[in-house]
mmCIF file of the N, C-alpha and C atoms, coordinates in Angstrom:
data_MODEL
# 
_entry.id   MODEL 
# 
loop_
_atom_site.group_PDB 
_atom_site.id 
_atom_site.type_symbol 
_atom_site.label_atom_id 
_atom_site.label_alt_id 
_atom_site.label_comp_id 
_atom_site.label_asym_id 
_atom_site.label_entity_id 
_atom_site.label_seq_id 
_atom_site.pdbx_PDB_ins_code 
_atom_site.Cartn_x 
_atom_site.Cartn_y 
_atom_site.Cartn_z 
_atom_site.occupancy 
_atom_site.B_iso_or_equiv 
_atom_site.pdbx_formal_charge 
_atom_site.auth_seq_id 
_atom_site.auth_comp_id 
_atom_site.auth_asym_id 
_atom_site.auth_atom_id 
_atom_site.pdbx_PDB_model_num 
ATOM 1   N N  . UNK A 1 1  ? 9.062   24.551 16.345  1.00 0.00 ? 1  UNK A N  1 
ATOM 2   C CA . UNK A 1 1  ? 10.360  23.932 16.124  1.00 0.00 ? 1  UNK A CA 1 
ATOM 3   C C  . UNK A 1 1  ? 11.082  23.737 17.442  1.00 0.00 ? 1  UNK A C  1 
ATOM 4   N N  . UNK A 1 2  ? 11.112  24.460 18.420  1.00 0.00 ? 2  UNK A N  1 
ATOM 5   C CA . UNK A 1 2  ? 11.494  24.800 19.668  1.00 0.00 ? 2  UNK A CA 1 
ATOM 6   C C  . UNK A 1 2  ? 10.753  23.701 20.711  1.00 0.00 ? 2  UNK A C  1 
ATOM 7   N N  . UNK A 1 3  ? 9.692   22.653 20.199  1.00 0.00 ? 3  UNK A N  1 
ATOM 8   C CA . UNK A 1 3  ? 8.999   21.973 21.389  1.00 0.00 ? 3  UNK A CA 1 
ATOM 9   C C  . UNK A 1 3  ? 9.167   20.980 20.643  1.00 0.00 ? 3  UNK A C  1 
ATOM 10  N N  . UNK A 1 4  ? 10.006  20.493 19.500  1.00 0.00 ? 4  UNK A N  1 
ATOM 11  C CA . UNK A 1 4  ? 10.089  19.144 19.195  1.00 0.00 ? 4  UNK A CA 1 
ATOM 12  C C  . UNK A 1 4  ? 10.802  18.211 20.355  1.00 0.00 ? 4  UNK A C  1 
ATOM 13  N N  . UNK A 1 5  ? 10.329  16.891 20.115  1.00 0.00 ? 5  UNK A N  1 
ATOM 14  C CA . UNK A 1 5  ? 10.199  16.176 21.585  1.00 0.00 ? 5  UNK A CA 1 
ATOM 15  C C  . UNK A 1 5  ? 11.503  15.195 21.173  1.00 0.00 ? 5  UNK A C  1 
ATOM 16  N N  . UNK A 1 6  ? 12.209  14.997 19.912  1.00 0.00 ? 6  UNK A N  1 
ATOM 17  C CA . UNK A 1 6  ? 13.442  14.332 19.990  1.00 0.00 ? 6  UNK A CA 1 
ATOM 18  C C  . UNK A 1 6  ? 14.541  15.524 19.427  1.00 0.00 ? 6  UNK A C  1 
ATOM 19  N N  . UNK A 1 7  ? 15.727  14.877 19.113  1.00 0.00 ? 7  UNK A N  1 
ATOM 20  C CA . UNK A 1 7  ? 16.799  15.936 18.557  1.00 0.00 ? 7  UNK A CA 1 
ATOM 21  C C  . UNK A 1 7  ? 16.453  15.460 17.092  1.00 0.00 ? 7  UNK A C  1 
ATOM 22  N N  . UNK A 1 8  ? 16.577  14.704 17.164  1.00 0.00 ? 8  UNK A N  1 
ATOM 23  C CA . UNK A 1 8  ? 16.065  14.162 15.358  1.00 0.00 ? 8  UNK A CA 1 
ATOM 24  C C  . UNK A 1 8  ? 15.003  15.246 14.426  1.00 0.00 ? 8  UNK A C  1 
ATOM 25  N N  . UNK A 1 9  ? 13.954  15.209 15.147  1.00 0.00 ? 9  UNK A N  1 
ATOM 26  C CA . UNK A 1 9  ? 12.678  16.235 14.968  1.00 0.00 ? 9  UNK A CA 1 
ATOM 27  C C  . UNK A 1 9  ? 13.231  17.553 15.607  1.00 0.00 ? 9  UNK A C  1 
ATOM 28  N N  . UNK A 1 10 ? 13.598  17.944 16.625  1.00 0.00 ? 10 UNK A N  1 
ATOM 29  C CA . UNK A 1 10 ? 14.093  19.668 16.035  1.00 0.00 ? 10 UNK A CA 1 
ATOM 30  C C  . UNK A 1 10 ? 15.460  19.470 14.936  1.00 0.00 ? 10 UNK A C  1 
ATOM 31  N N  . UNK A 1 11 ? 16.311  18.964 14.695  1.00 0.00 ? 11 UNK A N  1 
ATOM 32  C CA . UNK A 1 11 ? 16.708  19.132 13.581  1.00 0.00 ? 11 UNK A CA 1 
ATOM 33  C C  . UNK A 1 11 ? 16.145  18.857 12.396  1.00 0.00 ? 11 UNK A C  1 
ATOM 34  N N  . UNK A 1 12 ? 15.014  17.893 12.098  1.00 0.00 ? 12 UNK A N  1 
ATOM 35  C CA . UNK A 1 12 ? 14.366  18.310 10.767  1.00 0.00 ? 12 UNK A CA 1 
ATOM 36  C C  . UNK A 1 12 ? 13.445  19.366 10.454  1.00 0.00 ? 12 UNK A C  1 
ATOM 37  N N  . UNK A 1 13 ? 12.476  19.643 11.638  1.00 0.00 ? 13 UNK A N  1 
ATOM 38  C CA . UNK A 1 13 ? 11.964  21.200 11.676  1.00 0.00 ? 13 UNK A CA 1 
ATOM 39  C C  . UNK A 1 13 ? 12.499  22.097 11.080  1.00 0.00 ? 13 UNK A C  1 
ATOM 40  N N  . UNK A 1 14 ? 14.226  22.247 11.886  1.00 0.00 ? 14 UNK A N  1 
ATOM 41  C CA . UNK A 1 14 ? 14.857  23.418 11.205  1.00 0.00 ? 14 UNK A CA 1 
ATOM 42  C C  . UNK A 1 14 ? 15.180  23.302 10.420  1.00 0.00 ? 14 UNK A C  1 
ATOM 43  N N  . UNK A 1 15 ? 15.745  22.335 9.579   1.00 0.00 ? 15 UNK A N  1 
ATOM 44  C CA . UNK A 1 15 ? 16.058  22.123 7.966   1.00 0.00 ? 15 UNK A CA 1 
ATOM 45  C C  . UNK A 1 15 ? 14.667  22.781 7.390   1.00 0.00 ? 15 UNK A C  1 
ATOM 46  N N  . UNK A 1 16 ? 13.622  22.084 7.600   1.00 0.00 ? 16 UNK A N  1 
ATOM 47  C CA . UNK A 1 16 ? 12.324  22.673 6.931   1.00 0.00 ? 16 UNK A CA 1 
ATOM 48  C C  . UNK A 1 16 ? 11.944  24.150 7.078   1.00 0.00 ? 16 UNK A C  1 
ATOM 49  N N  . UNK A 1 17 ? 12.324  24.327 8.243   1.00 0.00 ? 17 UNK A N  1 
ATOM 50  C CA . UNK A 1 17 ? 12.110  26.008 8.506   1.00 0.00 ? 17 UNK A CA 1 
ATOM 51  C C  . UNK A 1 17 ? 13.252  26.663 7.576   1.00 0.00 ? 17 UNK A C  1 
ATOM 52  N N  . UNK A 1 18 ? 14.675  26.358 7.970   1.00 0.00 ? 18 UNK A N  1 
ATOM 53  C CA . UNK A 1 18 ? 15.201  26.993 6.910   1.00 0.00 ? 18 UNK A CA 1 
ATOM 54  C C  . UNK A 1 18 ? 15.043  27.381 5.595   1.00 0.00 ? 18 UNK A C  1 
ATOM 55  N N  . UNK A 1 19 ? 14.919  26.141 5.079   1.00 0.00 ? 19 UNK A N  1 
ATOM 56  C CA . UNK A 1 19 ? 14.714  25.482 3.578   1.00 0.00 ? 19 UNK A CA 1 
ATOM 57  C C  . UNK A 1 19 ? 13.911  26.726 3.223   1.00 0.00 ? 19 UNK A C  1 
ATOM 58  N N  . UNK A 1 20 ? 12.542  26.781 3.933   1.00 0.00 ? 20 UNK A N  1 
ATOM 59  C CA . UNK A 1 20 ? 11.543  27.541 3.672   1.00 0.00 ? 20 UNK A CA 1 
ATOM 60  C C  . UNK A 1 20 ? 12.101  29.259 3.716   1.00 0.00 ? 20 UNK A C  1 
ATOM 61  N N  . UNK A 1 21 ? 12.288  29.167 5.024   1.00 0.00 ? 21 UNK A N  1 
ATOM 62  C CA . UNK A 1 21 ? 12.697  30.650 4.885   1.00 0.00 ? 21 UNK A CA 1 
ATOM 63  C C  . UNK A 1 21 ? 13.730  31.062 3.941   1.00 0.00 ? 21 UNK A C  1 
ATOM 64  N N  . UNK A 1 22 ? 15.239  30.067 3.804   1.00 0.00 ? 22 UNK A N  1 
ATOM 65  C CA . UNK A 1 22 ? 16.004  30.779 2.373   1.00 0.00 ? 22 UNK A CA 1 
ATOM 66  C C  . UNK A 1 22 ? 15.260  30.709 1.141   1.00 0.00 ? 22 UNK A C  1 
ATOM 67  N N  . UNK A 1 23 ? 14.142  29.967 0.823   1.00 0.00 ? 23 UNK A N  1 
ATOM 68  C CA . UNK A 1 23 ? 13.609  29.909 -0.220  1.00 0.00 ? 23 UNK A CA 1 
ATOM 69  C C  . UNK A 1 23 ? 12.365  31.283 -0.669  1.00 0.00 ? 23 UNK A C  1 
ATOM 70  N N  . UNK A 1 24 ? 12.039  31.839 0.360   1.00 0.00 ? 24 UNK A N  1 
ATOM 71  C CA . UNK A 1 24 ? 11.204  32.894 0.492   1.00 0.00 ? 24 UNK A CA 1 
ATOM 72  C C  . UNK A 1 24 ? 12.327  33.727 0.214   1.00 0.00 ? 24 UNK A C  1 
ATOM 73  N N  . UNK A 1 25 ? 12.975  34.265 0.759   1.00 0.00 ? 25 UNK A N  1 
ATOM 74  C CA . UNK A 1 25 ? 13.919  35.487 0.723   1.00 0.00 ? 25 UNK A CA 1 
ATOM 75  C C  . UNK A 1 25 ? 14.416  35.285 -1.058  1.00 0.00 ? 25 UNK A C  1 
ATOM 76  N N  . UNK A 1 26 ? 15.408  34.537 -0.903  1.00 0.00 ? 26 UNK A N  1 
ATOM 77  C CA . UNK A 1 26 ? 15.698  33.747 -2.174  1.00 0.00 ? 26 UNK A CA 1 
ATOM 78  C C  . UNK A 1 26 ? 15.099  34.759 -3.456  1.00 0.00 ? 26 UNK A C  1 
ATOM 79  N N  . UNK A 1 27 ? 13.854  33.792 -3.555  1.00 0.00 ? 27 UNK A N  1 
ATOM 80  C CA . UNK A 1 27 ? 13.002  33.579 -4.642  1.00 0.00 ? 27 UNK A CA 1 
ATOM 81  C C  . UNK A 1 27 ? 12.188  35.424 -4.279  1.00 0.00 ? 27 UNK A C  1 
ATOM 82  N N  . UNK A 1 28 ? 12.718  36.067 -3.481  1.00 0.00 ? 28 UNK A N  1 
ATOM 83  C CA . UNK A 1 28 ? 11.806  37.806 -3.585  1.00 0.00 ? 28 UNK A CA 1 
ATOM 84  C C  . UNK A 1 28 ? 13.406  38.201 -4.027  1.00 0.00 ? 28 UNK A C  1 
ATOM 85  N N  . UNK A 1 29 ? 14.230  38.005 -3.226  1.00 0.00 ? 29 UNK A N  1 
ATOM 86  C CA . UNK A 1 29 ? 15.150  38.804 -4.121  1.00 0.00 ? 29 UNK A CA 1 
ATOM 87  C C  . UNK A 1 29 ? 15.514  38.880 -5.577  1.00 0.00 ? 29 UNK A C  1 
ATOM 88  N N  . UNK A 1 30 ? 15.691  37.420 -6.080  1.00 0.00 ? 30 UNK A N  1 
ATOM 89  C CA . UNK A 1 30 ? 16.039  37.093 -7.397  1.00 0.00 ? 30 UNK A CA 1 
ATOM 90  C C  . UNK A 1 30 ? 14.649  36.246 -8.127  1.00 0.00 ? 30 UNK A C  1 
ATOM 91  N N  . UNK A 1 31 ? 14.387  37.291 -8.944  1.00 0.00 ? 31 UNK A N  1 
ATOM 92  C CA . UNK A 1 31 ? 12.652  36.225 -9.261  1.00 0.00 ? 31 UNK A CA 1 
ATOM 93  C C  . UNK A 1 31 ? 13.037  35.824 -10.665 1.00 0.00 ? 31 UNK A C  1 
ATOM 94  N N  . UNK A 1 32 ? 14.516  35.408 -10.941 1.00 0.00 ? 32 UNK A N  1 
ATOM 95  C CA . UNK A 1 32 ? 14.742  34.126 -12.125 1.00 0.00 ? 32 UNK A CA 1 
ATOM 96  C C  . UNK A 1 32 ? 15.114  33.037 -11.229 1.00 0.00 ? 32 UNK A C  1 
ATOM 97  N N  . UNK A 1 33 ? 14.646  32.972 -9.705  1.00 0.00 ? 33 UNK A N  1 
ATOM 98  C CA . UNK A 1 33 ? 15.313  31.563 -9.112  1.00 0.00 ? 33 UNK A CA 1 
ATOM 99  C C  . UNK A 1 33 ? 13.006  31.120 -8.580  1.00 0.00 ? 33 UNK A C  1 
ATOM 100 N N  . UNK A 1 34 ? 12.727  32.052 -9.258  1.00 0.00 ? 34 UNK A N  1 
ATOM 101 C CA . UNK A 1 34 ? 11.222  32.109 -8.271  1.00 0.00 ? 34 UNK A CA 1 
ATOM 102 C C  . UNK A 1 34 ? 10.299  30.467 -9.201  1.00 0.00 ? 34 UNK A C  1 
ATOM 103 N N  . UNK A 1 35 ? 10.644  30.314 -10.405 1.00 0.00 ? 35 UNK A N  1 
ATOM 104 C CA . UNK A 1 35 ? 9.924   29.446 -11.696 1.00 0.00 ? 35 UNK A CA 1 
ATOM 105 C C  . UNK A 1 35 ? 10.559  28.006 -10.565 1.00 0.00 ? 35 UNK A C  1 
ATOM 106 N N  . UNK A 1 36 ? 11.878  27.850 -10.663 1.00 0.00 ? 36 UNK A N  1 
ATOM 107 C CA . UNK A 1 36 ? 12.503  26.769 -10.170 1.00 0.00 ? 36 UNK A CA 1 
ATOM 108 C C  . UNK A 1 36 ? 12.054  26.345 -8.723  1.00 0.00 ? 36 UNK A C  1 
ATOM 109 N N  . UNK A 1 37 ? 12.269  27.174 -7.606  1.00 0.00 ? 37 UNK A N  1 
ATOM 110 C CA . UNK A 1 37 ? 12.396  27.317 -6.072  1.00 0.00 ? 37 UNK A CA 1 
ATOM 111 C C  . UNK A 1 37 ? 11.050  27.301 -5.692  1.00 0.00 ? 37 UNK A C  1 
ATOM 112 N N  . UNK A 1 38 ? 10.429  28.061 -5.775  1.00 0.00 ? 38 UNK A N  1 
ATOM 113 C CA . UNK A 1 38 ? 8.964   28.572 -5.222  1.00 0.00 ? 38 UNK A CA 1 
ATOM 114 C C  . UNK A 1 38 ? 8.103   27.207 -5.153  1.00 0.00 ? 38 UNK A C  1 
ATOM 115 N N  . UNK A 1 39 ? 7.942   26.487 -5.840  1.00 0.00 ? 39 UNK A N  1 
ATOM 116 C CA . UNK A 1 39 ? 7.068   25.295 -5.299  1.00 0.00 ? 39 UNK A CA 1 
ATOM 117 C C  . UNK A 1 39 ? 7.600   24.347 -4.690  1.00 0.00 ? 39 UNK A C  1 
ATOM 118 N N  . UNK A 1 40 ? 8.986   24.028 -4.729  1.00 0.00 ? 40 UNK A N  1 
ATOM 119 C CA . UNK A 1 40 ? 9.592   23.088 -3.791  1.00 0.00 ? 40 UNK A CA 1 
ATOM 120 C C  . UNK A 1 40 ? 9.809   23.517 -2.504  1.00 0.00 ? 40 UNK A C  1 
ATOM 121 N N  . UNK A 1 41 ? 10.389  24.757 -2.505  1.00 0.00 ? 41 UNK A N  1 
ATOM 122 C CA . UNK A 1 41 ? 10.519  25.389 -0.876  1.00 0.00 ? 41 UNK A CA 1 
ATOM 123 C C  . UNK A 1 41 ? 9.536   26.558 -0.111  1.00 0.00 ? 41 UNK A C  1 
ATOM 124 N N  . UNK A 1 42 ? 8.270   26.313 -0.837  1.00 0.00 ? 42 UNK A N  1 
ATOM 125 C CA . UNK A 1 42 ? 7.286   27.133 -0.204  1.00 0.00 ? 42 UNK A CA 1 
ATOM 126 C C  . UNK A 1 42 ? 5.990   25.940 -0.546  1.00 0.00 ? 42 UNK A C  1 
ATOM 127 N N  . UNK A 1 43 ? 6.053   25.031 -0.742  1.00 0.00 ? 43 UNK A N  1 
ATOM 128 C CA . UNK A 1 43 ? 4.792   23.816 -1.000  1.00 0.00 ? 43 UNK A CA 1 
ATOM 129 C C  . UNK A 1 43 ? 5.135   22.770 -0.969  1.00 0.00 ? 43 UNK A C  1 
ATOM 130 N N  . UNK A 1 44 ? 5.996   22.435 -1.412  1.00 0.00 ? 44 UNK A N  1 
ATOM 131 C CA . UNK A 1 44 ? 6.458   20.486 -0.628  1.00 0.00 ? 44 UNK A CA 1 
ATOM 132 C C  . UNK A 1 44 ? 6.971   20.593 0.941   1.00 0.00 ? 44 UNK A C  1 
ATOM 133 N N  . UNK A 1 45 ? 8.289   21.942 0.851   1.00 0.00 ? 45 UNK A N  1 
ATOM 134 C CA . UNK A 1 45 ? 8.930   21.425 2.486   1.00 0.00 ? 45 UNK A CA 1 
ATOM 135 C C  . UNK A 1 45 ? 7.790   22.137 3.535   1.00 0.00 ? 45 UNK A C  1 
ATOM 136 N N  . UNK A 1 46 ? 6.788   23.230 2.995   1.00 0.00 ? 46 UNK A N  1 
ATOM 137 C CA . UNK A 1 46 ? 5.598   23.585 3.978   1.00 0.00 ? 46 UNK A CA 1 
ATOM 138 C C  . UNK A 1 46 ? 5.337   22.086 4.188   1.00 0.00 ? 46 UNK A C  1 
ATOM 139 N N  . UNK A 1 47 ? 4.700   21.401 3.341   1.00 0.00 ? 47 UNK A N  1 
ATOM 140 C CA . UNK A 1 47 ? 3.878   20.750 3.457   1.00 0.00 ? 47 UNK A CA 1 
ATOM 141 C C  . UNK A 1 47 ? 4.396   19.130 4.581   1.00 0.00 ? 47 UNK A C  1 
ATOM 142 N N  . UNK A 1 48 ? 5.213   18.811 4.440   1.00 0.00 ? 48 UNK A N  1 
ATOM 143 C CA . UNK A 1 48 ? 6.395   17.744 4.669   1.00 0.00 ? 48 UNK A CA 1 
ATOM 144 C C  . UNK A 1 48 ? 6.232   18.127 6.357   1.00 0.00 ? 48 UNK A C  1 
ATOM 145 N N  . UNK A 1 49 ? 6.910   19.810 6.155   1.00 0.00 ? 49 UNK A N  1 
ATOM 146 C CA . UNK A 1 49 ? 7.075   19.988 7.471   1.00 0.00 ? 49 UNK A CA 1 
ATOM 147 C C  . UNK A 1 49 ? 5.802   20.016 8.593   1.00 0.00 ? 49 UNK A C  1 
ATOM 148 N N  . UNK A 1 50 ? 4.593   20.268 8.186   1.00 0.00 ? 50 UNK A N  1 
ATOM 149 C CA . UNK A 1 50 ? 3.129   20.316 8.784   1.00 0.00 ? 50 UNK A CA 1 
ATOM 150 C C  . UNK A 1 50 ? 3.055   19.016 8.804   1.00 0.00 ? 50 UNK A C  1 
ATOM 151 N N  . UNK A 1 51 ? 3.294   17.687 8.203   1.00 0.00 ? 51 UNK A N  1 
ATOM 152 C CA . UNK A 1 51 ? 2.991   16.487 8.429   1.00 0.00 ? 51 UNK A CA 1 
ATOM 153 C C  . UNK A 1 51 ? 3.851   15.825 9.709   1.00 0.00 ? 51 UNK A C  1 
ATOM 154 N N  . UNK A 1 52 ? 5.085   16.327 9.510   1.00 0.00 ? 52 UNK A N  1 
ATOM 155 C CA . UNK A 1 52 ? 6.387   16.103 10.425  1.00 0.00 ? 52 UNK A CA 1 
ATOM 156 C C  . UNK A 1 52 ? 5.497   16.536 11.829  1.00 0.00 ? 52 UNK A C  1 
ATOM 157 N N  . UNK A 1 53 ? 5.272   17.662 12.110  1.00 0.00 ? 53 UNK A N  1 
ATOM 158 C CA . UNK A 1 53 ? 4.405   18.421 13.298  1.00 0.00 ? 53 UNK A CA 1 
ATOM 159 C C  . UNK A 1 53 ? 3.249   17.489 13.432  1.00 0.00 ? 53 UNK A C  1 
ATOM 160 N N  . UNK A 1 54 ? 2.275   17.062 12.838  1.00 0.00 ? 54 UNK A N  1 
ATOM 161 C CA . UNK A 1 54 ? 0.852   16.860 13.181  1.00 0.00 ? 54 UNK A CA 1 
ATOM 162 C C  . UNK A 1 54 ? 1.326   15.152 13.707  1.00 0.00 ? 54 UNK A C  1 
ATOM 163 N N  . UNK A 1 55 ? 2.296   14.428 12.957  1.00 0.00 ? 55 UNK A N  1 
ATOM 164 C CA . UNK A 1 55 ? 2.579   13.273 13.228  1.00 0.00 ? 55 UNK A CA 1 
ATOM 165 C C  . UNK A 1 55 ? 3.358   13.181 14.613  1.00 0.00 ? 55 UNK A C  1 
ATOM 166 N N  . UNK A 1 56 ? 4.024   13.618 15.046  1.00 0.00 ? 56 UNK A N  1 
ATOM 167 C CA . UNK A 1 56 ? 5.318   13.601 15.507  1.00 0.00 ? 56 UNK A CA 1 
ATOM 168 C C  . UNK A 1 56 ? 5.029   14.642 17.740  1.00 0.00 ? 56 UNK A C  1 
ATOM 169 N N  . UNK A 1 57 ? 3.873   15.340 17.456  1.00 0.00 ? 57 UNK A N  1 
ATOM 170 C CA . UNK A 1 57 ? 3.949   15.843 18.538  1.00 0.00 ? 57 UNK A CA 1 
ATOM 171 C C  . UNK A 1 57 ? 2.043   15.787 18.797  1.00 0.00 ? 57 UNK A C  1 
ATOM 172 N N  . UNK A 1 58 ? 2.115   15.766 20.478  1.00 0.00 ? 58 UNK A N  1 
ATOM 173 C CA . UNK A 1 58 ? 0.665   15.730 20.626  1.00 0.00 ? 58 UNK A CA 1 
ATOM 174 C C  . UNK A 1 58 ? -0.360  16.831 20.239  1.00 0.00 ? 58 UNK A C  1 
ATOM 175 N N  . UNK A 1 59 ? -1.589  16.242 20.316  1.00 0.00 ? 59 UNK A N  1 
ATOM 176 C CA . UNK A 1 59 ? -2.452  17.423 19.786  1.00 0.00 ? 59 UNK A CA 1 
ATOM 177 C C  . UNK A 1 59 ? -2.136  18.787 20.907  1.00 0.00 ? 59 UNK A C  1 
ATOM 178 N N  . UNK A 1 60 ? -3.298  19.561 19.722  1.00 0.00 ? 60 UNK A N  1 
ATOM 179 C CA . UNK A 1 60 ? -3.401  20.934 20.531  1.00 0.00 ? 60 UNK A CA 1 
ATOM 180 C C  . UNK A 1 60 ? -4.463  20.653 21.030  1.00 0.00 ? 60 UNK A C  1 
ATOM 181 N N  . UNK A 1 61 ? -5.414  20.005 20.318  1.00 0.00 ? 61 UNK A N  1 
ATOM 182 C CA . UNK A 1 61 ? -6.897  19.756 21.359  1.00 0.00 ? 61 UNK A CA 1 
ATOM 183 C C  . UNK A 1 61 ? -6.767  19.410 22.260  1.00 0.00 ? 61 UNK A C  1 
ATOM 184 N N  . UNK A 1 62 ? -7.331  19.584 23.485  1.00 0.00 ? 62 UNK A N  1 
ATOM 185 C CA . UNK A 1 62 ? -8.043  19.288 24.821  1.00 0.00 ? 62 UNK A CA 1 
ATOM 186 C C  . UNK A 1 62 ? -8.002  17.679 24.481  1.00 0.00 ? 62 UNK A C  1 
ATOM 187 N N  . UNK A 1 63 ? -7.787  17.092 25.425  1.00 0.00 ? 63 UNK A N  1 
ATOM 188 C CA . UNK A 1 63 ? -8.302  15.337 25.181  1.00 0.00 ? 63 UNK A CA 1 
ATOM 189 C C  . UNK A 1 63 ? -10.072 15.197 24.984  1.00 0.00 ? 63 UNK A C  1 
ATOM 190 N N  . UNK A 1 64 ? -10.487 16.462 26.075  1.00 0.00 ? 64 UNK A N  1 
ATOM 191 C CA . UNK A 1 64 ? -11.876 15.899 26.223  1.00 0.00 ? 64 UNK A CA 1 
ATOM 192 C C  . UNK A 1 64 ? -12.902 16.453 24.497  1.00 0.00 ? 64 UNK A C  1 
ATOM 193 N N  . UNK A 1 65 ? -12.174 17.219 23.988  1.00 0.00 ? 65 UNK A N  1 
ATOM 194 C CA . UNK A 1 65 ? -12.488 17.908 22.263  1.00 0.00 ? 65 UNK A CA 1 
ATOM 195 C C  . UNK A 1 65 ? -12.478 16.619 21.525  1.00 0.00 ? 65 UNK A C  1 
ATOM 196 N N  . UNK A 1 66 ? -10.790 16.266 21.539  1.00 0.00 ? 66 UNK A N  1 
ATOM 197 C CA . UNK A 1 66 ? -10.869 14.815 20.549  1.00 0.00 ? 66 UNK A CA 1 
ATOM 198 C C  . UNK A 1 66 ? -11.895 13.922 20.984  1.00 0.00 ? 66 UNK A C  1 
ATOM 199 N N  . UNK A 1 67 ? -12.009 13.472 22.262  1.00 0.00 ? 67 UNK A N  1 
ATOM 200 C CA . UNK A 1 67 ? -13.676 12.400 22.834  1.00 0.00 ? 67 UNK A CA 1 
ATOM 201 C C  . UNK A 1 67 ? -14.858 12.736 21.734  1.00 0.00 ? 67 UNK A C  1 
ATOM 202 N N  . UNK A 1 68 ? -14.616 13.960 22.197  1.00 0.00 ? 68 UNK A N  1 
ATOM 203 C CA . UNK A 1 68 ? -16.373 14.603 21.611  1.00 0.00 ? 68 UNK A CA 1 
ATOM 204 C C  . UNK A 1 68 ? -16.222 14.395 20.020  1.00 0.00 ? 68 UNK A C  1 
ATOM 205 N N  . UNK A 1 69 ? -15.091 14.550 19.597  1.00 0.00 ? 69 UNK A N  1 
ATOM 206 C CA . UNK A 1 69 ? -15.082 14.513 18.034  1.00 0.00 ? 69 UNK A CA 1 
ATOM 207 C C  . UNK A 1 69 ? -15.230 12.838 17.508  1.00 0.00 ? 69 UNK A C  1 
ATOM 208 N N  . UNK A 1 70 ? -14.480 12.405 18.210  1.00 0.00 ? 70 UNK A N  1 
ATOM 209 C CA . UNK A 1 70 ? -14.507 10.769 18.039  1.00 0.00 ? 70 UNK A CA 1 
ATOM 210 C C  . UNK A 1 70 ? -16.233 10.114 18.140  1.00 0.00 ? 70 UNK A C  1 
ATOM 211 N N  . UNK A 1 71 ? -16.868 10.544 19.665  1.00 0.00 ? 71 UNK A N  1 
ATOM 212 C CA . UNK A 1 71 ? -17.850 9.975  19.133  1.00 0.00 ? 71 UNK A CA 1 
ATOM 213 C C  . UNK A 1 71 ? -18.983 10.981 18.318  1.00 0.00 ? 71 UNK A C  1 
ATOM 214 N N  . UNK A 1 72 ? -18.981 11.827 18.057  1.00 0.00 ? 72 UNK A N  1 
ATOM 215 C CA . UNK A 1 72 ? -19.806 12.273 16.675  1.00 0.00 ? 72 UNK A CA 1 
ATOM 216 C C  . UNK A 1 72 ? -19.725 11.875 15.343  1.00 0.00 ? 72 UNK A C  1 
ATOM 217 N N  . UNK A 1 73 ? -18.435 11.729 15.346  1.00 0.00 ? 73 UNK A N  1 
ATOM 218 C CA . UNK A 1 73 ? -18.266 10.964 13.798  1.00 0.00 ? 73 UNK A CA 1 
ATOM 219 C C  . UNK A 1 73 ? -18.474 9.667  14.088  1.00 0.00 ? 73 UNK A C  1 
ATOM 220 N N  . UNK A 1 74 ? -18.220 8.759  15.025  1.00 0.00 ? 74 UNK A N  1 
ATOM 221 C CA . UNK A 1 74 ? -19.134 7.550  14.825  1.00 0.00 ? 74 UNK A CA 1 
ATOM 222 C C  . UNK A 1 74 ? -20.502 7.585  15.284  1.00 0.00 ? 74 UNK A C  1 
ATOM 223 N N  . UNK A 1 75 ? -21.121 8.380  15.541  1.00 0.00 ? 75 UNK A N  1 
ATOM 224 C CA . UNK A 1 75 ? -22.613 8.469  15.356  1.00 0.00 ? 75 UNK A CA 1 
ATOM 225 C C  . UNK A 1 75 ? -23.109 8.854  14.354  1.00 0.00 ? 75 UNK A C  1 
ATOM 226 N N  . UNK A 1 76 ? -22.110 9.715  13.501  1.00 0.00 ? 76 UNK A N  1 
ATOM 227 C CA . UNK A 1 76 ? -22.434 9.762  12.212  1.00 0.00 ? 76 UNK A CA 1 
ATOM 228 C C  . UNK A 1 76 ? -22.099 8.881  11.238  1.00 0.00 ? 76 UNK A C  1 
ATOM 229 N N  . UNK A 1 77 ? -21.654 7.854  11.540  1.00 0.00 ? 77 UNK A N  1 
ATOM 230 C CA . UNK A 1 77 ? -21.184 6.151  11.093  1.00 0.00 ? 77 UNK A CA 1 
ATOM 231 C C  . UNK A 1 77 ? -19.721 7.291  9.952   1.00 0.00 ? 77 UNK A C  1 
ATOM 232 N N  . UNK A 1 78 ? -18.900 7.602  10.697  1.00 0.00 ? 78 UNK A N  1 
ATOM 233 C CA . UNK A 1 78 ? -17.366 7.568  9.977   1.00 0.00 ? 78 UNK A CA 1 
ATOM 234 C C  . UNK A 1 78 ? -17.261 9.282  9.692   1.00 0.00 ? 78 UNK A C  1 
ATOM 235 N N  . UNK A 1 79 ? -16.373 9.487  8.916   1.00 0.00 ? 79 UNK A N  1 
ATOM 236 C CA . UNK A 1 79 ? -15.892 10.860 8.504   1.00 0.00 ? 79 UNK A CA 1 
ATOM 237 C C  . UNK A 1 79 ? -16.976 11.085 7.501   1.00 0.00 ? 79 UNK A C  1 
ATOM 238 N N  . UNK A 1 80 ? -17.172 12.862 7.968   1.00 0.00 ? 80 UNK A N  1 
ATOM 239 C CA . UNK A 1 80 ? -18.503 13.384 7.150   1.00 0.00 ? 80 UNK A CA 1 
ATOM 240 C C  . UNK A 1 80 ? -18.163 13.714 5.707   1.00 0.00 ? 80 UNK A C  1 
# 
């Protein structure tokens, strides 16, 4: 959340981080909010927020990893 590369993206990070974290606490303290809460703020905004990250900032791979991955899967004519 801390290496997002606009202000736009660390402020939606932290909405998502929040979201997530009041929704964890939340949903252990009071488990009549757990039926409602628990899949929206522990499985959509996870999920939202990992897309936000993978889209939005460069890889963790090495450049020369992604090469090697790129051409194996087209020697293997596409995704295995």
């Amino acid at each position: 959340t801390c290496y997002s590369p606009t202000g736009a993206l660390l402020a939606a990070n932290s909405a998502c981080c929040g979201l997530t974290a009041v929704t964890f606490f939340a949903t252990n303290l009071d488990k009549s909010l757990y039926e409602r809460w628990h899949p929206l703020g522990l499985h959509l905004v996870p999920g939202l927020w990992a897309a936000l990250v993978a889209l939005n900032n460069p890889s963790l791979l090495p450049p020369a990893v992604l090469q090697q991955l790129a051409q194996a899967l087209a020697a293997a004519g596409g995704w295995l």
